[in-house]
C-alpha atoms as one frame of an Amber mdcrd trajectory, in Angstrom:
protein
 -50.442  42.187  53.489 -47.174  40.668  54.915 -46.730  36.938  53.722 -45.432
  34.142  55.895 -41.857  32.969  55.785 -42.000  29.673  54.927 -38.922  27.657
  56.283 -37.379  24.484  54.681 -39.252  21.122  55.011 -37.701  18.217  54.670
 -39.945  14.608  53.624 -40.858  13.190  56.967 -38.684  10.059  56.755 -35.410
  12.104  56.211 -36.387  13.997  59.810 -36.673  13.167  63.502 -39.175  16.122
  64.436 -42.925  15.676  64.183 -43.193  18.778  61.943 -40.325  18.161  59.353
 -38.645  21.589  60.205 -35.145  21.800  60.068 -32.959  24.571  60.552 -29.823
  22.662  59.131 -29.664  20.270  56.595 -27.412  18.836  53.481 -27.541  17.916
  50.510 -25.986  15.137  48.531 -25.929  14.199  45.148 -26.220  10.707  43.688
 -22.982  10.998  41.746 -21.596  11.224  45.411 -22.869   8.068  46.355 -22.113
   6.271  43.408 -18.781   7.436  42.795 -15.889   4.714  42.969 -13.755   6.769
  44.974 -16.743   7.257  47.799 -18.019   3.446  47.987 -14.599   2.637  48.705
 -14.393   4.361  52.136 -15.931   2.315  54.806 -18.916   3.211  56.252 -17.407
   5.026  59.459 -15.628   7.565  57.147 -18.674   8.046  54.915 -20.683   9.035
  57.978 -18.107  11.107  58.969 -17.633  12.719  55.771 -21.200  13.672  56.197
 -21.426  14.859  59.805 -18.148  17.033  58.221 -20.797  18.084  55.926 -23.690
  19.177  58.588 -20.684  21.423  60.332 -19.048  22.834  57.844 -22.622  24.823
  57.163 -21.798  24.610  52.897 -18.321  26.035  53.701 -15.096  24.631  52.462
 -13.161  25.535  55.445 -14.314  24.311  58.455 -13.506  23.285  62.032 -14.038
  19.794  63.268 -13.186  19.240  67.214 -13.343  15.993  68.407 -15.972  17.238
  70.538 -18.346  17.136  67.082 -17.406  13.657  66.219 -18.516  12.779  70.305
 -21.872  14.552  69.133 -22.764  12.742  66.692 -21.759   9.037  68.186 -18.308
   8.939  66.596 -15.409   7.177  69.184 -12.055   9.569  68.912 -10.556   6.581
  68.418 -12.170   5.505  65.148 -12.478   9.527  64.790  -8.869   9.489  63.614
  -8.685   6.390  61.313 -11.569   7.579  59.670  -9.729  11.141  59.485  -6.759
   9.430  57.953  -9.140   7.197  55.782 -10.208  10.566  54.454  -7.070  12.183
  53.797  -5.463   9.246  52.238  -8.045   9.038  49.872  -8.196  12.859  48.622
 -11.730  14.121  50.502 -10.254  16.320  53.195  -6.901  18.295  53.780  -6.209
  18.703  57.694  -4.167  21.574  58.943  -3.251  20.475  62.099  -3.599  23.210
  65.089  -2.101  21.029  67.567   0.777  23.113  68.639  -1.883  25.758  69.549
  -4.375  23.187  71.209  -6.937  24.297  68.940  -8.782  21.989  66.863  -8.069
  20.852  63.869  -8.748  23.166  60.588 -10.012  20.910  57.320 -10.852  21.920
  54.183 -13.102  19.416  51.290 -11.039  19.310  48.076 -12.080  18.032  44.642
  -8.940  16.373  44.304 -10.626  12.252  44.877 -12.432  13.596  41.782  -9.886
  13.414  39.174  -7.322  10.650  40.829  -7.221   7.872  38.236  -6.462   4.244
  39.509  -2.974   3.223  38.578  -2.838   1.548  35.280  -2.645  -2.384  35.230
   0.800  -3.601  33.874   0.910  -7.206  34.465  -0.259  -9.226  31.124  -2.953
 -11.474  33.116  -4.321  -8.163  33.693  -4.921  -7.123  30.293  -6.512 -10.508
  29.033  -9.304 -10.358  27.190 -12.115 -12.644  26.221 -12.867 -13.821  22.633
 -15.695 -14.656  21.386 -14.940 -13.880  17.691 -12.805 -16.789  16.968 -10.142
 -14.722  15.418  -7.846 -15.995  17.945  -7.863 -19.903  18.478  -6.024 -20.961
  20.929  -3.219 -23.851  21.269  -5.178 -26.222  20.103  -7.248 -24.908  16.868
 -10.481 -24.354  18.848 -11.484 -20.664  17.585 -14.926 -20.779  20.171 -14.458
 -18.661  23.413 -11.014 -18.312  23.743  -9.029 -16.865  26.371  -6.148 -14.211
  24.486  -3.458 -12.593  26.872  -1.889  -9.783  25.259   1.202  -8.772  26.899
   1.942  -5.172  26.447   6.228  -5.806  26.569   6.210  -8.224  23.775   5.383
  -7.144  20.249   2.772  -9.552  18.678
């Protein structure tokens, strides 16, 4: 007996069609959404990041025409910042094709991953709160006491 392919379903809120049958869909994981690095794009360039996603087909290498931004509601205009936003902030390289009046070739890279926010050097930066008492401030009072530790000046 032959068996049925069964194709993907998706849950009926994540889909548009009455019978929850896609032929394309992606997948993201939480640590996506919750990384740093990703809440701090705006929302434009998270949907776009997305939509990058849905074309790409899994791929790393992938071609985006402004044509696919159109598709999915995106304005060239905000197209491009959100392009930039995403290159400035380590999701997508962009190997332009403009020369040849081809679009645009991008690839995802892992590199907003392991970019570390500069270090904090000023010394109101670095205060910390004390609760201990073991540092009183001017006046004697050892309860809840701000302590700025300036990282120039030996102590």
């Amino acid at each position: 007996m032959s068996r049925r392919k069964s194709r993907p379903t998706i849950v009926p809120w994540l889909s548009a069609k009455w019978d929850n049958q896609e032929k394309r869909f992606i997948q993201v994981g939480d640590s996506l959404l919750f990384a740093e690095a990703f809440r701090k794009l705006h929302v434009g360039a998270k949907y776009l990041y997305l939509c990058m996603a849905m074309e790409s087909g899994g791929r790393r290498d992938f071609r985006f025409p402004t044509a696919a931004a159109r598709k999915y509601g995106i304005p060239s205009s905000s197209f491009w910042n959100y392009v930039q936003e995403l290159k400035d902030n380590h999701f997508i390289i962009c190997h332009s094709n403009k020369n040849l009046r081809k679009p645009n070739d991008y690839s995802f890279t892992l590199e907003w991953k392991t970019i570390r926010p500069p270090a904090l050097t000023r010394p109101e930066a670095m205060a910390t709160y004390s609760r201990s008492g073991q540092n009183p401030d001017k006046a004697g009072n050892s309860e809840n006491s701000l302590v700025i530790q300036n990282p120039d000046k030996e102590q």
